[in-house]
C-alpha positions, -999 to +999 in steps of 0.1 A: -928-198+413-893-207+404-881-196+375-851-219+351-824-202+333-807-218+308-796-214+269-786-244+242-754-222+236-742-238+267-745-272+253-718-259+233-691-253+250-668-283+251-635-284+260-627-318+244-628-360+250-624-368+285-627-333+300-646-340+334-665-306+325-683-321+293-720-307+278-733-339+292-733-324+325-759-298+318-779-324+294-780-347+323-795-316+349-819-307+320-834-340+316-839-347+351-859-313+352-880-327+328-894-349+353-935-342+360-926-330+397-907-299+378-939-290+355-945-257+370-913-244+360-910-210+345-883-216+316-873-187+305-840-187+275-811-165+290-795-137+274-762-125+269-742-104+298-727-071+288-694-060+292-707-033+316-716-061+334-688-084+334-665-052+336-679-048+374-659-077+389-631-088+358-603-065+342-610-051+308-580-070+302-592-102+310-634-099+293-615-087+258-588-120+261-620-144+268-642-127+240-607-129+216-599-165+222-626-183+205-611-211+183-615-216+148-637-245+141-629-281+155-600-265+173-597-259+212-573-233+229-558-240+259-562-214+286-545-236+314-536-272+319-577-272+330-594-247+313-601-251+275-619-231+252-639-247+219-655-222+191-688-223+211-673-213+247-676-179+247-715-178+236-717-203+262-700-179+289-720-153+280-751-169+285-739-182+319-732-154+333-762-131+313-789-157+332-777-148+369-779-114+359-811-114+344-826-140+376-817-111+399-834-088+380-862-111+379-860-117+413-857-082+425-889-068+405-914-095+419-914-112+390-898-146+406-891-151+440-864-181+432-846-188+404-821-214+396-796-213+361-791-242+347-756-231+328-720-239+320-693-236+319-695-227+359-677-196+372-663-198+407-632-203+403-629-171+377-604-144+395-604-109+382-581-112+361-578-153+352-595-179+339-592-214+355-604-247+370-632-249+343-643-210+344-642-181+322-664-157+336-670-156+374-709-156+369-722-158+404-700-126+411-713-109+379-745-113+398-737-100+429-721-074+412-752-065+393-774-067+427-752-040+441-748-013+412-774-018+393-805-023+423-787-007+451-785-036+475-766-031+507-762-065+519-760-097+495-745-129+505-730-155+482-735-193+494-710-219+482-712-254+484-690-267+455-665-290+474-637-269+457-634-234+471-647-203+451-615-185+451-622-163+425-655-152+440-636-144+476-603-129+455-636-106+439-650-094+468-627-097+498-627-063+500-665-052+496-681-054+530-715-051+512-707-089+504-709-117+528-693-152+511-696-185+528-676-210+516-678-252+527-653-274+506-627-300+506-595-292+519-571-297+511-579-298+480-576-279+443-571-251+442-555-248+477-572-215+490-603-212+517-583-216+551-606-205+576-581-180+588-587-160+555-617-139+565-615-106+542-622-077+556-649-099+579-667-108+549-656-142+544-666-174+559-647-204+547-658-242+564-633-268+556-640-306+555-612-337+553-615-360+531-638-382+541-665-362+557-702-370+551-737-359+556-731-354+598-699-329+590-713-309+563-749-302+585-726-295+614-706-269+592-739-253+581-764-255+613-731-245+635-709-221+613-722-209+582-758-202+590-756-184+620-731-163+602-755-159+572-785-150+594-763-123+616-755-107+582-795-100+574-791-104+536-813-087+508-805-114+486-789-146+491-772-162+457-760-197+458-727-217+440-747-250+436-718-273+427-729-311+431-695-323+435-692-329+469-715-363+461-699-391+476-698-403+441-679-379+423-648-384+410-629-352+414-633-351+456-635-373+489-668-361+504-698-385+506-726-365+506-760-379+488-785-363+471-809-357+505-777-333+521-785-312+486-819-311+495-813-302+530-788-274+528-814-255+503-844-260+524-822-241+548-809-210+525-849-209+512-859-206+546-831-178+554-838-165+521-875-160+534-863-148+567-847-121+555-845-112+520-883-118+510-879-151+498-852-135+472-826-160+463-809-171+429-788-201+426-764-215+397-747-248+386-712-250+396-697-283+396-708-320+397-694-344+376-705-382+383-738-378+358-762-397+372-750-379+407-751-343+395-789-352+381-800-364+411-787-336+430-799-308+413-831-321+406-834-322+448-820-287+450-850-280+424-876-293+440-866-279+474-863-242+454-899-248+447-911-258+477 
């Protein structure tokens, strides 16, 4: 069974007219789950994240100037020439990053085996100590996080496929051998990081594509690179940066995947995840911005997590 995260508070969040990272996004993932091939979905409403949790991978600095910064309402504060806050972002943030926690707990007790959170705003790009590039909270490293101090995992591994590198997930955990990221994105491209040279302390895995690359470069990346890599690390738990954005309709990158790549690289991490980690794997929205794109897309990446 595959269990679906996700909370109306993240509906509103919304940094303003024209922002690429609009609540449309997750309205337009949310209705194409609503599809009769997604009926056996577990829907479950996600909660909040702690501090104690967010505390694990951001400076107390940083959760208290996210959980201040809330604008009165009908206003929106700017946190960089990207990131924007409305009254309803920090609920929304919250709930992002309280559903990854909450699916690995889910996932770790038998409860689920897969769980995908259907949330916003996404997370990846969230450093330590800095919000940017459309995140607050860095929830995918929340959850890893979580995995590690909370159920004592020794070896979890962090997926990427957003077409803009994670950098705030490998800035997190560059330094925590019990964490294996894999990275495959754009470059160059925003926000400059993920040469393949930068490799942690051998935890990190980055997989660069020109502009221009397609469906033939990005399986080549993954059956040649990235996978082997992922397999030789033996994970407990695989988590997954879904971003949609590497669509060869979206229009904030240069890579033409379709919808069928989507579905390809997750039948591949299910069937590593069941290799390895008992079929334990937990994946969240990133990026995707061409609507009708991003709903195509993660309604493959769905229906694969259920297969």
């Amino acid at each position: 069974m595959l269990r679906l995260y996700t909370h109306s508070a993240c509906l509103q969040h919304d940094p303003g007219q024209g922002h690429a990272e609009r609540p449309a996004r997750l309205r337009a993932v949310l209705q194409a789950l609503d599809h009769d091939r997604h009926a056996a979905l577990d829907r479950v409403e996600a909660p909040r994240a702690t501090r104690e949790q967010l505390l694990r991978v951001h400076s107390s600095a940083h959760v208290e100037h996210i959980l201040g910064s809330a604008p009165p309402e009908d206003a929106t504060y700017r946190l960089d020439e990207d990131t924007v806050m409305s009254p309803g972002s920090v609920e929304a943030a919250l709930r992002a990053a309280g559903a990854t926690v909450a699916a690995v707990d889910a996932v770790l007790s038998g409860a689920v085996q897969r769980a995908f959170c259907a949330v916003r705003p996404p997370g990846h790009h969230a450093t330590r100590d800095q919000a940017m590039g459309f995140c607050l909270f860095n929830s995918i490293a929340v959850a890893a996080a979580h995995a590690l101090a909370a159920h004592g995992l020794k070896r979890v591994a962090i997926a990427d496929f957003d077409v803009h590198h994670g950098n705030g997930t490998q800035a997190i955990f560059e330094r925590e051998p019990r964490v294996l990221f894999l990275s495959s994105h754009e470059s160059p491209l925003y926000p400059g990081s993920g040469r393949e040279d930068e490799r942690g302390v051998g935890n990190i895995v980055n997989g660069t594509l020109s502009p221009g690359a397609g469906s033939d470069e990005f399986r080549a990346l993954w059956d040649d690179v990235l996978l082997p890599r992922l397999h030789a690390f033996k994970p407990q738990l695989v988590l997954v940066s879904a971003g949609f954005d590497a669509h060869r309709n979206d229009p904030l990158a240069n890579i033409r995947l379709g919808q069928e790549d989507y579905a390809w690289i997750t039948e591949r991490l299910v069937a590593l995840a069941n290799t390895h980690a008992e079929g334990r794997l937990v994946s969240s929205l990133e990026g995707g911005y061409d609507l009708a794109a991003l709903a195509a897309s993660a309604a493959a990446h769905v229906h694969s997590l259920m297969a």
